[in-house]
N, C-alpha and C positions, 0 to 999 in steps of 0.2 A: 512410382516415381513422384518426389516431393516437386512440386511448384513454387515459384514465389508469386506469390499472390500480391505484392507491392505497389508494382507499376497500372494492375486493374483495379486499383482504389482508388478515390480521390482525395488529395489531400486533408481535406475538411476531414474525411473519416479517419484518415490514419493519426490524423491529431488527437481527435476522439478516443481510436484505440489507447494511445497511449497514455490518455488521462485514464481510462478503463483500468488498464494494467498499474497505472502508479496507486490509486484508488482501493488495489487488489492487494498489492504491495504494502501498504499502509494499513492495512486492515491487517495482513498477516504478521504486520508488526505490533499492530494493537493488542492482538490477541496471544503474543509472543509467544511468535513459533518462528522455529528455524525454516526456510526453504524447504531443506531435504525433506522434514516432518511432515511441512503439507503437502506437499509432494506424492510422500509414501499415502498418507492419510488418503489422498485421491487416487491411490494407482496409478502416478503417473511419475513420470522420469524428472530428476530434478533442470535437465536442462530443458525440458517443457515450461517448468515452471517458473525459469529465468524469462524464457519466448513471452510466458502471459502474461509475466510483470512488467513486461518492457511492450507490450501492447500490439505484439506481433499479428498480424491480420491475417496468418494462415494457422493459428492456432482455431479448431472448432471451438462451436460453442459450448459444444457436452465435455468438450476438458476446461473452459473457462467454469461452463458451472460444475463440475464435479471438484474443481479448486476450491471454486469460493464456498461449497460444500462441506468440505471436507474442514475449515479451519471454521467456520459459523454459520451451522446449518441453520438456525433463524433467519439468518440475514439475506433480504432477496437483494435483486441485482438491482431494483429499483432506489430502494433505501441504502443499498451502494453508492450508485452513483448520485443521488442529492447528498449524502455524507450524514445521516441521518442514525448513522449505526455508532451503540454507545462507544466499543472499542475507538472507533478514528476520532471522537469525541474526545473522549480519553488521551489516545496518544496526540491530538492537536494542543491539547492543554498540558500536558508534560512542553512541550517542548516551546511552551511559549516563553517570553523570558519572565523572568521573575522580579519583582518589582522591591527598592530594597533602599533603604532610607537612607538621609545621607549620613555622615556620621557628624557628631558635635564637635565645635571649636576642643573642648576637653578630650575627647575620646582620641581625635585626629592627634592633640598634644602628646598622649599617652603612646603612639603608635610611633613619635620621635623619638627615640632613644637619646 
């Protein structure tokens, strides 16, 4: 019989989880992979792997690491969570905005029809 484990956490932790899990999420983005993929890769059920991205605190530990195993076995949980890992590097820098000149008096003119 499944538990919810919830209500015996303390808030300060479940906020924690969740950065965990978004942390896990973003990595699995970095290293672009579908859900299901890492998922499969861990042996584990894709709605498992919705629960550990969203920082579920009755998900075990031996399925958070055989997740974060399965998509970058390099990367420990420690260099996880400082952000330390090239992927979230990578996908932080994708998605920063892009810095873009403005245009000239001439070029703006051109752009009147």
């Amino acid at each position: 019989m499944k538990r919810n484990e919830t209500p015996l956490v303390p808030s300060v932790r479940l906020t924690e989880a969740q950065m965990l899990g978004e942390r896990i999420a973003q990595l699995r983005q970095g290293v672009k992979l579908r859900q299901s993929d890492a998922a499969a890769r861990a042996g584990l059920s894709r709605s498992t792997a919705i629960l550990i991205e969203k920082g579920d605190p009755g998900r075990t530990l031996a399925q958070v690491l055989r997740y974060v195993h399965a998509m970058a076995p390099e990367v420990s949980l420690q260099a996880l969570l400082a952000g330390d890992v090239p992927a979230l590097i990578a996908l932080h820098s994708r998605k920063l905005p892009q810095r873009v000149r403005s245009a000239t008096k001439t070029e703006l003119r051109d752009l009147d029809f």
